[in-house]
C-alpha positions as CSV (number, residue, x, y, z in Angstrom):
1,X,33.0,-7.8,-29.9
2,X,34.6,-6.2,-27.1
3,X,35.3,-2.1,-28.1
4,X,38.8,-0.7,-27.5
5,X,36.9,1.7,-24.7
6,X,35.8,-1.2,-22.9
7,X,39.3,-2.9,-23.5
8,X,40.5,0.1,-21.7
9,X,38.6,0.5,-18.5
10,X,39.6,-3.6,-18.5
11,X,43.6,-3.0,-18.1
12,X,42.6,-0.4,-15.7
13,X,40.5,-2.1,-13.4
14,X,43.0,-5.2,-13.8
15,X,45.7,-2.7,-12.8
16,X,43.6,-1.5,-9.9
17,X,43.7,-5.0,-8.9
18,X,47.5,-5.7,-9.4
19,X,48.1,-2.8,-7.0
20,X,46.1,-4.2,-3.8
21,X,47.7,-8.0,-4.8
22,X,51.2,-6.6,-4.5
23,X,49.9,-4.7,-1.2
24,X,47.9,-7.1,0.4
25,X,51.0,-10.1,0.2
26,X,53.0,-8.3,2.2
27,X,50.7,-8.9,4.8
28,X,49.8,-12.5,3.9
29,X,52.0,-15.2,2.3
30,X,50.8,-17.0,-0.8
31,X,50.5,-20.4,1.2
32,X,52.5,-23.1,-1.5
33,X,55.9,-24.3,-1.6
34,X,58.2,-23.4,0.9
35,X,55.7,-21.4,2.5
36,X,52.7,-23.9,2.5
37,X,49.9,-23.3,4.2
38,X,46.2,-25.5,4.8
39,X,44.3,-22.3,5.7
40,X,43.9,-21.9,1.7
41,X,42.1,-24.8,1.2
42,X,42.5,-28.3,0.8
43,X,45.9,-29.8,-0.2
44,X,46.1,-30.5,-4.3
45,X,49.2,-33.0,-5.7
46,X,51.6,-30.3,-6.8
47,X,52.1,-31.8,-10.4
48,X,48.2,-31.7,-10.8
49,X,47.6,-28.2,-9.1
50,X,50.4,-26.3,-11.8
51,X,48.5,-28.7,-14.2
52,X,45.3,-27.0,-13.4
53,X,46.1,-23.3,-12.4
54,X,48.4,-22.8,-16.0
55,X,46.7,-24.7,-18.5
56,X,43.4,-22.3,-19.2
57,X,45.9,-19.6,-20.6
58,X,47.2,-21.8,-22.7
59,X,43.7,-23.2,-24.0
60,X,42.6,-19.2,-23.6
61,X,45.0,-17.8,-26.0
62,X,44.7,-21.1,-28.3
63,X,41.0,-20.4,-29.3
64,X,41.6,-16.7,-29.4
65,X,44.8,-17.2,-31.7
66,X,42.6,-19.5,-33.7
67,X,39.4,-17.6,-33.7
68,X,41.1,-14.5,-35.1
69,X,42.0,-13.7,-38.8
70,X,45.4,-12.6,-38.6
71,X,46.2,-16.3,-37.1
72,X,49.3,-16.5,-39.7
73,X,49.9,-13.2,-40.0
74,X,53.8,-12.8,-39.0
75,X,53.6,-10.6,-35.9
76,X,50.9,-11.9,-34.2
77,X,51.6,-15.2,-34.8
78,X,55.3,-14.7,-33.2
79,X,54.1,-13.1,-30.5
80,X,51.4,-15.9,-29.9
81,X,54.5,-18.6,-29.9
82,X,56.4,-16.4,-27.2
83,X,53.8,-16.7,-25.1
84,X,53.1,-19.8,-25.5
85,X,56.5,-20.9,-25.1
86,X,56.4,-20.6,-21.7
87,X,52.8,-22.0,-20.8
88,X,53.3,-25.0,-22.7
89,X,56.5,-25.7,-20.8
90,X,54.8,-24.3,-17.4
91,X,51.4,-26.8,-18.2
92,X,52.5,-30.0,-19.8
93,X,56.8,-30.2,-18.8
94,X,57.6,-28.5,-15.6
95,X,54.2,-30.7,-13.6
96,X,56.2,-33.9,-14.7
97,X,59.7,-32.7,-13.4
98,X,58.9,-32.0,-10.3
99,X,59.4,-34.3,-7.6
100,X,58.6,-35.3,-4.1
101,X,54.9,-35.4,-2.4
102,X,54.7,-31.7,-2.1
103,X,50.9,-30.3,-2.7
104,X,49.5,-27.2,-3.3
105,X,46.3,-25.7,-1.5
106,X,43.1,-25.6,-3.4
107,X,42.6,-21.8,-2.9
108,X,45.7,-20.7,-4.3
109,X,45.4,-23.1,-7.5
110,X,42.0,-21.7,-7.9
111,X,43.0,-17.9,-7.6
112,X,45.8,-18.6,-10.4
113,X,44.0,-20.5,-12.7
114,X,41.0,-17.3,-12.6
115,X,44.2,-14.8,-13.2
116,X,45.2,-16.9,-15.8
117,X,42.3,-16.9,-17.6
118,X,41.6,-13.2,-17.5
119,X,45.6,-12.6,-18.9
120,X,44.3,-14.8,-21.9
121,X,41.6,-12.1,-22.8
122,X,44.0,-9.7,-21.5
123,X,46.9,-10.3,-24.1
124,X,45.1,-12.4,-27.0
125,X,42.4,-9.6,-27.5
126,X,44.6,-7.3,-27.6
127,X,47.1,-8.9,-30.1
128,X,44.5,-10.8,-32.5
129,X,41.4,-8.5,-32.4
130,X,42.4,-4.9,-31.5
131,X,46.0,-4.3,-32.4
132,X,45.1,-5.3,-36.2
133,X,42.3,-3.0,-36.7
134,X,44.6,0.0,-35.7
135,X,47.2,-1.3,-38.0
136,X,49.6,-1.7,-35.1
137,X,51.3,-4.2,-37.0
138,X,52.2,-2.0,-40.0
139,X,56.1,-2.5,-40.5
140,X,56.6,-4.1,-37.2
141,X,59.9,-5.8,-38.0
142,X,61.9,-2.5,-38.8
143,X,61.4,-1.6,-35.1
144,X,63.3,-2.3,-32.7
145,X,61.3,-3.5,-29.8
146,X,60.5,-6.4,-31.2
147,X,63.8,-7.6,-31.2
148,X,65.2,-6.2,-27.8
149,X,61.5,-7.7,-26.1
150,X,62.3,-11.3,-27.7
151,X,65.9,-11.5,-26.3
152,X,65.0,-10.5,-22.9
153,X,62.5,-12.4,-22.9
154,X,64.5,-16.1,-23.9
155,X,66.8,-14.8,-21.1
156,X,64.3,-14.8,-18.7
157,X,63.0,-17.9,-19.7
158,X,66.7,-19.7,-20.0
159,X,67.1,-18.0,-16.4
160,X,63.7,-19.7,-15.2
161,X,64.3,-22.9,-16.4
162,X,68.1,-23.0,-15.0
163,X,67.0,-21.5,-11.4
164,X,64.1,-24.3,-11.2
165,X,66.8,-26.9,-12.2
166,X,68.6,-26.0,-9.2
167,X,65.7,-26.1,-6.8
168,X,64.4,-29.7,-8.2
169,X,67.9,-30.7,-7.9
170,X,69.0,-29.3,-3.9
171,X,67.8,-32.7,-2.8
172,X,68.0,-36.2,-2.8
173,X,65.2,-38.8,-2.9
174,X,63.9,-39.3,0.3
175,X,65.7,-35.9,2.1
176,X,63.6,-33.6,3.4
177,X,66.0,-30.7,4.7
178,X,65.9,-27.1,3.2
179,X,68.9,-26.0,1.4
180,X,70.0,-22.7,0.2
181,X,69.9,-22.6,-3.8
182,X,73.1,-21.8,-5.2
183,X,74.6,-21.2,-8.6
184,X,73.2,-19.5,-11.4
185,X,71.3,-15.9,-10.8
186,X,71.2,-17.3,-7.4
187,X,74.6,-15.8,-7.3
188,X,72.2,-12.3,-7.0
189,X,69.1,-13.2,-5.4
190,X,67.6,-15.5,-3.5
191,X,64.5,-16.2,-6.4
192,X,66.6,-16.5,-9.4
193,X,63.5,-18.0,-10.4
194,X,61.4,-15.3,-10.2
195,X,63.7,-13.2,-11.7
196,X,63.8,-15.0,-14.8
197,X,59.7,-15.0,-14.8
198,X,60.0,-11.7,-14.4
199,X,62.2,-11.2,-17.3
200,X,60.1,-12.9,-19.9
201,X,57.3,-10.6,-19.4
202,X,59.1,-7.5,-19.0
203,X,60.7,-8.6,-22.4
204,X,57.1,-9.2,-23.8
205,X,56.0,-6.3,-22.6
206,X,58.7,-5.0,-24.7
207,X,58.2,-7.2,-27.7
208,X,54.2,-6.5,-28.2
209,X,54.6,-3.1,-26.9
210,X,51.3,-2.7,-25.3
211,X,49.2,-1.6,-22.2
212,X,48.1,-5.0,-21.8
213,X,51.8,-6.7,-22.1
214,X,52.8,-4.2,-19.7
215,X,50.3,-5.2,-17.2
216,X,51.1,-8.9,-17.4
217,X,54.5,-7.9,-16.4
218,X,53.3,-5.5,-13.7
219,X,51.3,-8.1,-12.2
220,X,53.8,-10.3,-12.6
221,X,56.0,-8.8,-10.1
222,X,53.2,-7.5,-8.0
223,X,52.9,-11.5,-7.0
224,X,56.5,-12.4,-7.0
225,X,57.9,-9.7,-5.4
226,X,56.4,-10.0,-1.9
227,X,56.9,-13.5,-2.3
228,X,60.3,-13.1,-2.9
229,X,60.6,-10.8,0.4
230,X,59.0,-13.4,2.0
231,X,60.8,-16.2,1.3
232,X,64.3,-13.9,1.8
233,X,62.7,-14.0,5.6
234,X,62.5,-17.8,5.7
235,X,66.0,-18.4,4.7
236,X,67.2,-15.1,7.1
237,X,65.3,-17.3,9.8
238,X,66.1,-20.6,9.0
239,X,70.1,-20.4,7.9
240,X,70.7,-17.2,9.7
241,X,74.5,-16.0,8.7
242,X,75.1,-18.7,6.2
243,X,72.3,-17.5,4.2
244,X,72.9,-13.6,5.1
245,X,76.5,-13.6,4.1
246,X,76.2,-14.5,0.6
247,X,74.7,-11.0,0.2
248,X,71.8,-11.7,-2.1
249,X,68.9,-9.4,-3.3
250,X,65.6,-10.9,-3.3
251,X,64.3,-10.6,-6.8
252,X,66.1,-8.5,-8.6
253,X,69.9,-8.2,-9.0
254,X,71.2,-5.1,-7.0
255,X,68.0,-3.6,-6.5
256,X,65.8,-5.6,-4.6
């Protein structure tokens, strides 16, 4: 049984980490998509790579959710289907939707499927095994958090799902051109997509109100957001004033 200490000195080292991520790619791309690169490792199918990297949290908070004994228990168990909401649609739905022969290197599939993993034990412990012996639970649904965390997060995730709609569809089969997304959030920024990630756990960071939620969503932009600066300087390069005078932020609307 893991102690609440030990729990502790866990979200801090975790945080630790988060910090030098967030650091670090600004200095070095995150090799997939767009910005692809083989020096990560060998090339994986795209489809079976976000198979791969997002399915253990899914399995992880599965057998935590079901190992504990407040599985059924009201607040837990809706926080458990929040979550999961958006790894089952990010392991089993959005593999099959996307299309074209784009691959993913081996390295970076590997590196998110070990985060994932430790978010699992990051958020399940916490939810099924240490919130409910400090009776954090005790008259959850007369606050308000719980509320406010849930609606930002389903607009993050209506967000997500929209902005990746728009990127699946900028092309048609057999082009292989780049096009600037356009519509949606991407009225704002230039990663609507990322925004709307970003959103869901910011809203269940809200919704669980906890340390370890809070991380998720800290580490959550600590790997988007240079990504997002990076791609910004892909499109600045690659569609010049076109893509500079639509006046876009890169993650976050108005802000950055």
């Amino acid at each position: 049984m893991i102690t609440l200490e030990f729990f502790n000195l866990y979200l801090i080292i975790m945080a630790a980490i988060a910090v030098v991520v967030f650091v670090t790619l600004f200095f070095v791309d995150a090799g997939y998509g767009y910005l692809f690169n083989p020096k990560f490792g060998f090339p994986v199918p795209n489809k079976i790579a976000w198979f791969l990297m997002e399915v253990p949290v899914f399995i992880g908070m599965c057998a935590l959710w079901w190992g504990s004994d407040v599985r059924f228990e009201t607040a837990p168990l809706l926080l458990f289907l929040v979550f999961q909401t958006h790894y089952f649609q990010r392991s089993f739905i959005f593999p099959l939707l996307l299309r074209g022969n784009s691959k993913m290197p081996v390295g970076i599939m590997l590196m998110g499927a070990v985060f994932n993993t430790l978010n699992a034990i990051m958020q399940g412990y916490w939810i099924f095994y240490l919130a409910p012996q400090q009776n954090y639970y005790a008259d959850w649904f007369s606050k308000p958090y719980i509320y406010i965390g849930v609606a930002i997060f389903l607009f993050g995730f209506i967000t997500n799902l929209h902005s990746d709609y728009i990127i699946r569809h900028l092309r048609k089969p057999g082009d292989t051109k780049h096009y600037i997304p356009k519509g949606g959030m991407f009225r704002y920024v230039s990663s609507a997509n990322y925004f709307g990630e970003f959103m869901e756990w910011v809203g269940f960071a809200i919704a669980s109100w906890s340390w370890s939620g809070a991380l998720f969503a800290l580490w959550t932009f600590a790997n988007l957001g240079p990504r997002a600066n990076s791609l910004y300087k892909r499109y600045e390069k690659e569609f010049g004033e076109e893509f500079t005078s639509l006046g876009r932020k890169r993650m976050i609307p108005f802000i950055y």
